[in-house]
Structures are given as structure tokens and as C-alpha cells.
VMD Tcl script that draws the C-alpha trace (Angstrom):
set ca {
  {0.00 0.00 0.00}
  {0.95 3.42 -0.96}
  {0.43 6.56 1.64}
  {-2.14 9.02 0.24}
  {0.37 12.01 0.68}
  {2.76 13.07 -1.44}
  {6.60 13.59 -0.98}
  {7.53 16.62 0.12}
  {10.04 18.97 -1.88}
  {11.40 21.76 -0.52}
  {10.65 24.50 -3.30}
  {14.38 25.33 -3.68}
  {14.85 22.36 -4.72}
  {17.41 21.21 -2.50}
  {17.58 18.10 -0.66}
  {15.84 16.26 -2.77}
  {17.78 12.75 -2.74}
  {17.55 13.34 1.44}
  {13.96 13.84 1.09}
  {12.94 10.85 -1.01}
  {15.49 8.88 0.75}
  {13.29 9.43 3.99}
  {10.11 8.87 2.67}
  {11.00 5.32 0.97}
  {11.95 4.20 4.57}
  {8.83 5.56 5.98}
  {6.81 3.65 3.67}
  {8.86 0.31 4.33}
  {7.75 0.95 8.15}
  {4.45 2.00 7.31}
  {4.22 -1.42 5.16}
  {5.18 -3.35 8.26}
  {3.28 -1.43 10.28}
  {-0.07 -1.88 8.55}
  {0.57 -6.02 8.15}
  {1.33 -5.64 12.04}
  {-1.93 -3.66 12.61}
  {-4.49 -5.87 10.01}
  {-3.80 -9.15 11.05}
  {-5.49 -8.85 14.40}
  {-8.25 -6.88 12.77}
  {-8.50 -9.31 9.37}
  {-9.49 -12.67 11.17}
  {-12.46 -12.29 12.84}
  {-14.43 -9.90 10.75}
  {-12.73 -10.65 7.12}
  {-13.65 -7.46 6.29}
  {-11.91 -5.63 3.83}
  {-13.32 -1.89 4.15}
  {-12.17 -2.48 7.93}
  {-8.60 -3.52 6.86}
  {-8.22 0.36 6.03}
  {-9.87 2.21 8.83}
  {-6.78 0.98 10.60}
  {-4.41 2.85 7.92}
  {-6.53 5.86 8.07}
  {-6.14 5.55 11.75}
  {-2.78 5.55 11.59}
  {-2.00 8.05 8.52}
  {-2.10 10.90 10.90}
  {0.42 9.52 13.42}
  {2.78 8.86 10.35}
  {2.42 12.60 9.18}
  {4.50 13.21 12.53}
  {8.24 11.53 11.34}
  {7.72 13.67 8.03}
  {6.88 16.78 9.88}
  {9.76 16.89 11.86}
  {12.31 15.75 9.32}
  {11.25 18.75 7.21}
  {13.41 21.01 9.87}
  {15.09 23.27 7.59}
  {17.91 23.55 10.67}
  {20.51 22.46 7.80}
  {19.83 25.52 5.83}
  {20.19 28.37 7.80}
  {21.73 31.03 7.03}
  {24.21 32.65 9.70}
  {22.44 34.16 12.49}
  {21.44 37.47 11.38}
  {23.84 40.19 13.10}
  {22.61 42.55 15.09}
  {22.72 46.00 13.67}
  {26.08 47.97 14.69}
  {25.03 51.66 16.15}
  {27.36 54.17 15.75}
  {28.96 55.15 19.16}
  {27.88 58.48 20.77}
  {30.63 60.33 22.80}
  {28.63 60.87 25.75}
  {30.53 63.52 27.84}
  {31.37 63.55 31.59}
  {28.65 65.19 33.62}
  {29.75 68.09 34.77}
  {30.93 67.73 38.53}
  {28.78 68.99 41.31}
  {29.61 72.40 42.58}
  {31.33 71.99 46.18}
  {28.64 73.52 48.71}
  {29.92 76.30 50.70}
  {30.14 75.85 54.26}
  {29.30 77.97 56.75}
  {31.74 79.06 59.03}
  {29.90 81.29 61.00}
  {27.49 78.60 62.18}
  {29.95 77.08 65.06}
  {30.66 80.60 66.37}
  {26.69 81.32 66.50}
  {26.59 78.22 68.24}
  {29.11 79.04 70.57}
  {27.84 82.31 71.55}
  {24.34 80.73 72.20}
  {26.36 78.14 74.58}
  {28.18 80.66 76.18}
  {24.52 83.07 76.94}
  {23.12 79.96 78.28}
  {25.64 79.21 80.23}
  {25.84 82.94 81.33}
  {22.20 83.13 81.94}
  {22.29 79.80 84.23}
  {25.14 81.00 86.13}
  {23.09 84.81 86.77}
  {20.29 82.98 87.96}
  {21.89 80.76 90.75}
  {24.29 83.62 91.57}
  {20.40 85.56 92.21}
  {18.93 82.66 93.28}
  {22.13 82.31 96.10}
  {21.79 86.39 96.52}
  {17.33 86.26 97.21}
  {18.47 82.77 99.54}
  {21.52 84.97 101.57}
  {19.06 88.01 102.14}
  {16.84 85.72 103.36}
  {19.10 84.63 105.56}
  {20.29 88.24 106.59}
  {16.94 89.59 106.87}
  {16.46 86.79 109.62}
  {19.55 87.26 111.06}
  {19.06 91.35 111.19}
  {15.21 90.35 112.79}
  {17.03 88.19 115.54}
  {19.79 91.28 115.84}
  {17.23 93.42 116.93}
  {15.21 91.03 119.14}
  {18.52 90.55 120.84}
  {19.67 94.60 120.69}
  {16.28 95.33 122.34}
  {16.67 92.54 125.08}
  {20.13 94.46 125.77}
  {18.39 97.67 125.80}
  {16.33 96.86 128.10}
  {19.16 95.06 130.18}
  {21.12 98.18 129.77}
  {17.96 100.61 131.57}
  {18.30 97.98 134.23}
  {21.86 98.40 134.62}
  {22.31 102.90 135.59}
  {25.42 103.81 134.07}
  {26.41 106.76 136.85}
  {29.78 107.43 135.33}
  {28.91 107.76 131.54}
  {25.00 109.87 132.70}
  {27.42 112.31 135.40}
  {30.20 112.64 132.57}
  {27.65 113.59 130.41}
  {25.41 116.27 132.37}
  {27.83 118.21 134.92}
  {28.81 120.32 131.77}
  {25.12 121.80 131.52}
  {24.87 122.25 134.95}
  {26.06 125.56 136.83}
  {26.26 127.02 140.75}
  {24.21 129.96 141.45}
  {25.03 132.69 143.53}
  {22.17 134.75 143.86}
  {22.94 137.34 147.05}
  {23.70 135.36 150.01}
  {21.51 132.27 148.28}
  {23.02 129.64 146.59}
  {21.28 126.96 144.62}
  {22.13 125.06 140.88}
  {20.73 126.02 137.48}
  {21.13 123.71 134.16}
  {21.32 124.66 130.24}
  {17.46 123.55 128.88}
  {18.30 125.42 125.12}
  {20.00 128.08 123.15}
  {18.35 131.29 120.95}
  {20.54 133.49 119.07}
  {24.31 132.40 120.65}
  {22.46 132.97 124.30}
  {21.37 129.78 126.66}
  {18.30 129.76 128.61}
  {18.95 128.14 132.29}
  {16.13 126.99 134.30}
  {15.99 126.96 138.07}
  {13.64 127.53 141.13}
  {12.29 130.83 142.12}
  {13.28 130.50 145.55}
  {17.07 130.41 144.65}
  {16.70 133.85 143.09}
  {13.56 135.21 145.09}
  {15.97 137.92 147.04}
  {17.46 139.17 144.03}
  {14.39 139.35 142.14}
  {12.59 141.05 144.72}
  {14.93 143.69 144.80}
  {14.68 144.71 141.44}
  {17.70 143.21 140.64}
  {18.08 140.71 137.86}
  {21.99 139.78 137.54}
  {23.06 136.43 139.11}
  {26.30 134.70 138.69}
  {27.08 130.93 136.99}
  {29.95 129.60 138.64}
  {31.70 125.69 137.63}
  {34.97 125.56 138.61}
  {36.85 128.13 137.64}
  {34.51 129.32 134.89}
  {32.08 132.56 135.67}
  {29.47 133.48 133.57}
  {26.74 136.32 134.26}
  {23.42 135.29 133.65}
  {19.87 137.90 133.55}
  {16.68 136.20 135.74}
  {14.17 136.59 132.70}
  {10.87 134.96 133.64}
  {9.66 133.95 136.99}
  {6.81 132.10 138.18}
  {6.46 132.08 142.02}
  {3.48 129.86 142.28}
  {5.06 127.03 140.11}
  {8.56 127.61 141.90}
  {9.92 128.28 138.87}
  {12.58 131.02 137.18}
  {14.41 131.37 133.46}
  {18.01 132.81 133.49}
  {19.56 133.89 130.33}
  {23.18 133.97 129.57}
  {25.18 135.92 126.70}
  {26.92 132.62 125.94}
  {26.23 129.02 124.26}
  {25.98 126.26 126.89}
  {25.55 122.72 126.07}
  {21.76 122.28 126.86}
  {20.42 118.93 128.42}
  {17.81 116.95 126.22}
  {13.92 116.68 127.46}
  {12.45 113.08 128.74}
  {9.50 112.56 126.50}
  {6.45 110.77 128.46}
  {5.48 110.64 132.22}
  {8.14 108.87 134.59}
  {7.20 105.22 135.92}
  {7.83 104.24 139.68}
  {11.31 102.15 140.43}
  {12.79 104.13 137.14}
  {16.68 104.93 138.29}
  {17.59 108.53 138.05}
  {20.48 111.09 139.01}
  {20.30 114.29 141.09}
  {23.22 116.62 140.19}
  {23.72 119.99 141.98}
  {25.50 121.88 144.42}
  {24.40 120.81 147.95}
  {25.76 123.51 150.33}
  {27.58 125.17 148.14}
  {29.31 121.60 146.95}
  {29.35 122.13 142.63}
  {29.36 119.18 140.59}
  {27.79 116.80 143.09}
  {25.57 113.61 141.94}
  {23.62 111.15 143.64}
  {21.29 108.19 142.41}
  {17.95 106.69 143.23}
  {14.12 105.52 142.13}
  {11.75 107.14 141.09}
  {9.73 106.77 144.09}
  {5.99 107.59 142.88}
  {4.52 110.44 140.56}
  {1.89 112.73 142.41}
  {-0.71 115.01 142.46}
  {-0.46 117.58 144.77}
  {-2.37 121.00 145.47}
  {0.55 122.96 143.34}
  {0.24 120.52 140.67}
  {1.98 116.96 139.44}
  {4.82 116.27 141.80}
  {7.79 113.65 141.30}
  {9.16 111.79 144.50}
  {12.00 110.03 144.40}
  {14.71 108.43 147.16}
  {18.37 110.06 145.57}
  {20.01 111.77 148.74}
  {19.50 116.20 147.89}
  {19.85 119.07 150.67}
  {20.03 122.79 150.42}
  {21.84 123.89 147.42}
  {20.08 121.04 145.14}
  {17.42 123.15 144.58}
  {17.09 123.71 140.91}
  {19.35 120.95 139.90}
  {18.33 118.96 137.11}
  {16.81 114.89 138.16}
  {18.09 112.89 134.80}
  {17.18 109.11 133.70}
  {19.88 106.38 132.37}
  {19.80 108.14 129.18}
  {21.11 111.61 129.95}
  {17.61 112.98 129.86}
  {16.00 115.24 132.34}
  {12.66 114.53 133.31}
  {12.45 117.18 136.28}
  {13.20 119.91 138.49}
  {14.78 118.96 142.20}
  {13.02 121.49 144.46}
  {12.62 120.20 148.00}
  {12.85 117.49 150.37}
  {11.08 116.61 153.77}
  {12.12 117.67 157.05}
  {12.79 115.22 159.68}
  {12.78 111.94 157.01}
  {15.42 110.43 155.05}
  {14.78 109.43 151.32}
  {12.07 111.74 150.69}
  {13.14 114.03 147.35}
  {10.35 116.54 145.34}
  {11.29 117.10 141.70}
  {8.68 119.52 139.09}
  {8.44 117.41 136.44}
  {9.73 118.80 133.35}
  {7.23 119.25 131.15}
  {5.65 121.77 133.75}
  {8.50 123.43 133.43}
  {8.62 124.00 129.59}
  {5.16 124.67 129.93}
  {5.19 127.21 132.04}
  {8.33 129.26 130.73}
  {7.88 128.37 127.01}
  {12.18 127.87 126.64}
  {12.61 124.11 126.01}
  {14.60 123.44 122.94}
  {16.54 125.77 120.41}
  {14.78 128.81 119.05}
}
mol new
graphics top color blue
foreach p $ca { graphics top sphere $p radius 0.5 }
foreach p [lrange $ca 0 end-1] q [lrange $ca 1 end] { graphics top cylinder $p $q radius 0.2 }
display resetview
């Protein structure tokens, strides 16, 4: 049998022999095959139609061999080259500009450090300054509590030396006639120094129509003019043509058991002092009276009665007969009251 397909000739005509060459060996193996594949088929039906269903059965399988032996692999050409591009000089890119740097930037940095750091150091320095007045203003607060305990310590403890050392220059013998009695400086008006003492002392003198006494400390003698009088109070201003130191004014009423200082000339005796208590303040029918227990006799009289602190708070006028310890003083501000010459004018 015979396939139903014809050769196959390449139209170029080459390989031909190759070709035909193939197929007559196909069709010996396609003879065989188709006695190999009837037999079985032939016996039992003895059929001849279905002797060549089997070779159209297996006509397509046979196309396969032919198809692939038709591989025109032997006649290729050389592999097509790939097309040659001309070469393009591509140049260099151009090289990045170098940035610029900033020197001024670690400076600026620096001198923000350097506030910081200044500003941290200002505020504990204030911080250490607002603690240490703190601390002082404490310490000043406990100064004082203690400077007032002392001062009050100190009134307790009379200081005769430093109060006598202080007042005997102010204070003056009088010689008034044959009457003697003491006198102190109380203020000054126009380079003259108003004295006060008692009217008594200078009652004789006054009385007849004479006004000129006599100042005597030591060896010092000053004239002095009996201004102002006022008989009921006790009380008489002398005026001298000279500056005296003049003794300061207590301020406020004295208190019982407050230590004072009589300084006058007892008997004639200048620049004489002796201490005591205030004893009690009274009322009496010529007006507020101070008692007190300091030692005074004839020739006190118009001496000045002064407290720890150099001040006078009143006029030593009498003392009682037949008793020891008994002392009358005018208090002070009667005094300035009365003659109106307390203080510099």
C-alpha cells in the first residue's frame, strides 16, 4: 500500500535525494506497520473496508516523522547580526559644585552656649543672693530682738559714770545774794542759753529789782539775767550771753522704780551727783509732783533729776524735814510749759 500524501520537496529544490530517501523508509515501516496492525483486525471480521480504517487511523500519526524531518535547521543562514550603532561620545557630567560651608554657624553656636551658660550661672548667683538676704533679713530680725533685750538690760543696769560725765557740763552754781542753789542749760536762741531753776534760789534778788546772778563751775564765771519767773510754780528762766551745752527733754510721764540722778550743788558743793528711784509720781495742790529716794539738801534746789539716758525729766526742788529718802522734783514738762524755753529757738 501506498500513503495518500505526497513527498515533500522543498521549493528550492534542495535536498531532494535526502527527502525521497526518507520517505521510501517511511513507507517500508508504514508497510510493516499496517501487516502488524491488520492481522489482528482481518481474522475475525474478514472485512476488507475495515482492513483500512486501521491505515486511516494511523495516517495521521505517520504525518508526525515527516513533519519533523522537514526542519530546515541544515539551511540556515548565519544568524542574522545585530545591527552595529554608531557610538555616541557621551561627555562627563559636569561635577557637582562643592557647597559652601558655613563658618559662622559654630561661632553662633558658641555664643548661644556661652549666653546659656551665662544666663544659668546669673540665675543661681540671684537665686544664692534672694536665699543669703533671706538669711540676713532673719539674722538682722534676731539682731534686733537681741539689741532690744540688751536695751532693756542696759535701763536695768544705771550707768552713773557715763550719765554724770555727760550732764555736769550743763549744769552751773548759782550765787544769787547770800543764796546759793544750781541752774542747768534747757536750750540756746541766738548764741544765748536759757537756764532753768527755782524761784526761791533767786527770790531775794528778784525782789529787789535786781536781775543779775552769777554761773559759777569751777573756775569758769558766767553772768546770767533772771528773765521769767513764776512764784506759784517755783519756777525762774536765766539767760546767759553765751552758748551752753543744753540737756535733752524726757518725753512721756516717769514710771515708779525708774533709776535717776540728782546733780547739783548741795551747800555750796558744785558738781555733786547722787542716784535713786523714782519713788511715785503725784498730784499735789501745786500741781503733778515727782518723788524720788536720791540723797539732795540745800543747794540742790534747781538741779536737774536725769534718767539712764542723759535725759532730764524734772526739776529737784525740796525734800522733807525730819525723814530720810524723801526728794520733790517739778516734772519737766511743767517746766517747759510754764516758761515756754525748752529746745533751740
Amino acid at each position: 500500500m501506498t500513503a495518500p500524501f505526497e513527498p515533500f520537496t522543498p521549493a528550492n529544490g534542495t535536498g531532494g535525494a535526502r527527502r525521497r530517501a526518507q520517505e521510501w523508509d517511511w513507507q517500508e515501516d508504514r508497510s510493516w506497520n499496517t501487516q502488524q496492525a491488520v492481522d489482528p483486525w482481518s481474522q475475525p471480521q474478514q472485512q476488507p473496508q475495515q482492513q483500512e480504517w486501521p491505515q486511516q487511523q494511523w495516517a495521521p500519526e505517520q504525518q508526525w516523522p515527516q513533519q519533523q524531518q522537514w526542519a530546515p535547521e541544515p539551511q540556515w543562514s548565519a544568524p542574522p547580526q545585530q545591527p552595529v550603532y554608531p557610538q555616541v561620545q557621551v561627555p562627563d557630567p559636569a561635577p557637582e559644585p562643592r557647597r559652601r560651608v558655613n563658618r559662622s554657624r559654630p561661632i553662633i553656636i558658641g555664643l548661644v552656649a556661652a549666653l546659656v551658660l551665662v544666663a544659668g550661672w546669673q540665675a543661681f548667683r540671684v537665686e544664692s543672693m534672694i536665699q543669703r538676704s533671706g538669711d540676713l533679713a532673719e539674722a538682722v530680725d534676731a539682731s534686733q530682738g537681741r539689741t532690744q533685750e540688751l536695751e532693756k538690760k542696759l535701763t536695768s543696769v544705771f550707768d552713773s559714770e557715763g550719765v554724770a560725765s555727760g550732764v555736769l557740763p550743763s549744769v552751773f552754781r548759782v550765787r544769787a545774794g547770800e543764796f546759793t542753789g544750781t541752774a542747768f542749760a534747757i536750750g540756746q536762741a541766738g548764741g544765748r542759753t536759757n537756764l532753768f531753776t527755782n524761784f526761791h534760789v533767786v527770790e531775794e534778788v528778784f525782789k529787789s529789782g535786781a536781775k543779775q546772778v552769777t554761773l559759777e563751775r569751777g573756775t569758769t564765771r558766767i553772768e546770767a539775767t533772771i528773765v521769767k519767773v513764776n512764784q506759784g510754780k517755783d519756777l525762774a528762766l536765766l539767760r546767759a550771753n553765751r552758748e551752753i551745752k543744753a540737756l535733752e527733754v524726757a518725753a512721756g510721764a516717769v514710771k515708779s522704780g525708774q533709776q535717776v540722778m540728782v546733780v547739783g550743788a548741795p551747800l555750796g558743793l558744785e558738781d555733786s551727783v547722787t542716784t535713786g528711784v523714782i519713788s511715785a509720781f503725784r498730784d499735789t495742790e501745786d500741781g503733778p509732783t515727782i518723788q524720788f529716794d536720791a540723797p539732795i539738801n540745800p543747794g540742790n534746789s534747781g538741779g536737774p533729776v536725769v534718767n539712764a539716758n542723759k535725759q532730764v525729766v524734772g526739776l529737784a526742788t525740796a525734800k522733807a524735814r525730819d525723814a530720810e529718802g524723801i526728794g520733790l522734783a517739778i516734772p519737766i514738762q511743767t517746766a517747759c510749759e510754764t516758761l515756754g524755753a525748752c529746745g533751740n529757738e
